[in-house]
C-alpha positions in Angstrom: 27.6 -33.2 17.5 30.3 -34.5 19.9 30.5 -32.7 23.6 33.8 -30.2 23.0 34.1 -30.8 27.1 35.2 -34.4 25.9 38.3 -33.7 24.1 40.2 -35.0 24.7 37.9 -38.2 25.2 38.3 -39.5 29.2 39.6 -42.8 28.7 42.6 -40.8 26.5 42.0 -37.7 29.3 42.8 -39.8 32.2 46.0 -41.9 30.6 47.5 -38.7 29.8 47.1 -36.6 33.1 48.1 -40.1 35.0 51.4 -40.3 32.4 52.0 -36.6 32.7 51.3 -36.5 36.6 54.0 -39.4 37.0 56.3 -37.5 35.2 55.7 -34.1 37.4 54.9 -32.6 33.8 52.4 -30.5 36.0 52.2 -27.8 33.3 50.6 -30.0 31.1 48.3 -31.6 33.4 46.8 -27.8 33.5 46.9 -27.6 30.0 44.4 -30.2 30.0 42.5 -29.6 32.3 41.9 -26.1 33.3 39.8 -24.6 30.3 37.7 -27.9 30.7 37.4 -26.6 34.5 36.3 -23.2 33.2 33.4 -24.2 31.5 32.7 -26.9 33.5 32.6 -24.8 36.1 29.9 -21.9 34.9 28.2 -24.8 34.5 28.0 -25.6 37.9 27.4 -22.3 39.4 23.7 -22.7 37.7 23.6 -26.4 39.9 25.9 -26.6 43.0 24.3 -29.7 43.3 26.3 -31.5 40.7 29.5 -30.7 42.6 30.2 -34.2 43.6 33.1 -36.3 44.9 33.3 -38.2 41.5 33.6 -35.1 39.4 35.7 -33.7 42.1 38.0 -36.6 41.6 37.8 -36.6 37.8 38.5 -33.1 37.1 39.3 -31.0 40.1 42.0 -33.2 41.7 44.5 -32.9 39.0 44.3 -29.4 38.8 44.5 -28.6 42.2 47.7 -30.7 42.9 49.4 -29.1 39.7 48.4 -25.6 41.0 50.3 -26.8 44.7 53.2 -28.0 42.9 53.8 -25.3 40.9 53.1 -22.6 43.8 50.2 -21.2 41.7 48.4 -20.4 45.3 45.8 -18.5 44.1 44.5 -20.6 41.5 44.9 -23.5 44.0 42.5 -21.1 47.2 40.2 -20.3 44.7 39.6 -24.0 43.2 39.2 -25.5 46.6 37.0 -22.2 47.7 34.7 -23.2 44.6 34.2 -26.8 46.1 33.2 -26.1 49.8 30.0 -25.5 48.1 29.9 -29.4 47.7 27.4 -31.1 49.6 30.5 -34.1 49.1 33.0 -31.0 50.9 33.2 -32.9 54.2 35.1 -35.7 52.3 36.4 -33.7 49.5 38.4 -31.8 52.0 40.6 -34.1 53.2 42.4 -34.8 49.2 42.6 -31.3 49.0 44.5 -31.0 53.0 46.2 -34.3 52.1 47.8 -32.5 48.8 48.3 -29.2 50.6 50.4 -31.2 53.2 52.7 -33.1 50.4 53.4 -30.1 49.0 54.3 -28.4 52.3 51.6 -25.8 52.3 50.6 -26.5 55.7 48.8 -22.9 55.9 46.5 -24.3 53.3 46.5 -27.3 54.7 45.1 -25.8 58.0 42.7 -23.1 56.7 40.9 -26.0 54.7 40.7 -28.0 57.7 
């Protein structure tokens, strides 16, 4: 039985959150990506060890910069809250206050520093 977390399947997954991301579609980049977060993310409450900068970059990124663009600030605090359990947090901390600044949340920006 196929993995449902890989559908759809990444190579397809990362073309279409690049294509939608470049057209500041950022509704569907969380159509995509956010009930994939959801259960990839009681997942990771069992092993906060997994939280890495790869996945981060994979799954969490999107997300996070569709939540800033769309003022969804709640969704956004409580993403990047979920990650400063990363051992990686030190360098995943500076995409997340990097996005925060383009999209001129500098309170964010600050309180992640």
């Amino acid at each position: 039985m196929d993995d449902p977390l890989d559908i759809p399947p990444i190579l397809s997954r990362g073309a279409m959150i690049k294509r939608h991301s470049a057209r500041s579609d950022w509704q569907a980049v969380i159509d995509i990506q956010e009930w994939r977060w959801e259960a990839i993310r009681y997942n990771l409450e069992q092993n906060q060890r997994e939280l890495n900068l790869r996945l981060w970059l994979r799954e969490a990124l999107p997300l996070l910069e569709a939540y800033l663009y769309l003022g969804k600030d709640n969704y956004a605090s409580g993403l990047v809250n979920f990650w400063r359990q990363s051992p990686d947090w030190n360098r995943i901390k500076q995409y997340a206050i990097s996005l925060a600044e383009k999209y001129g949340n500098k309170s964010f920006a600050e309180r992640w520093k």
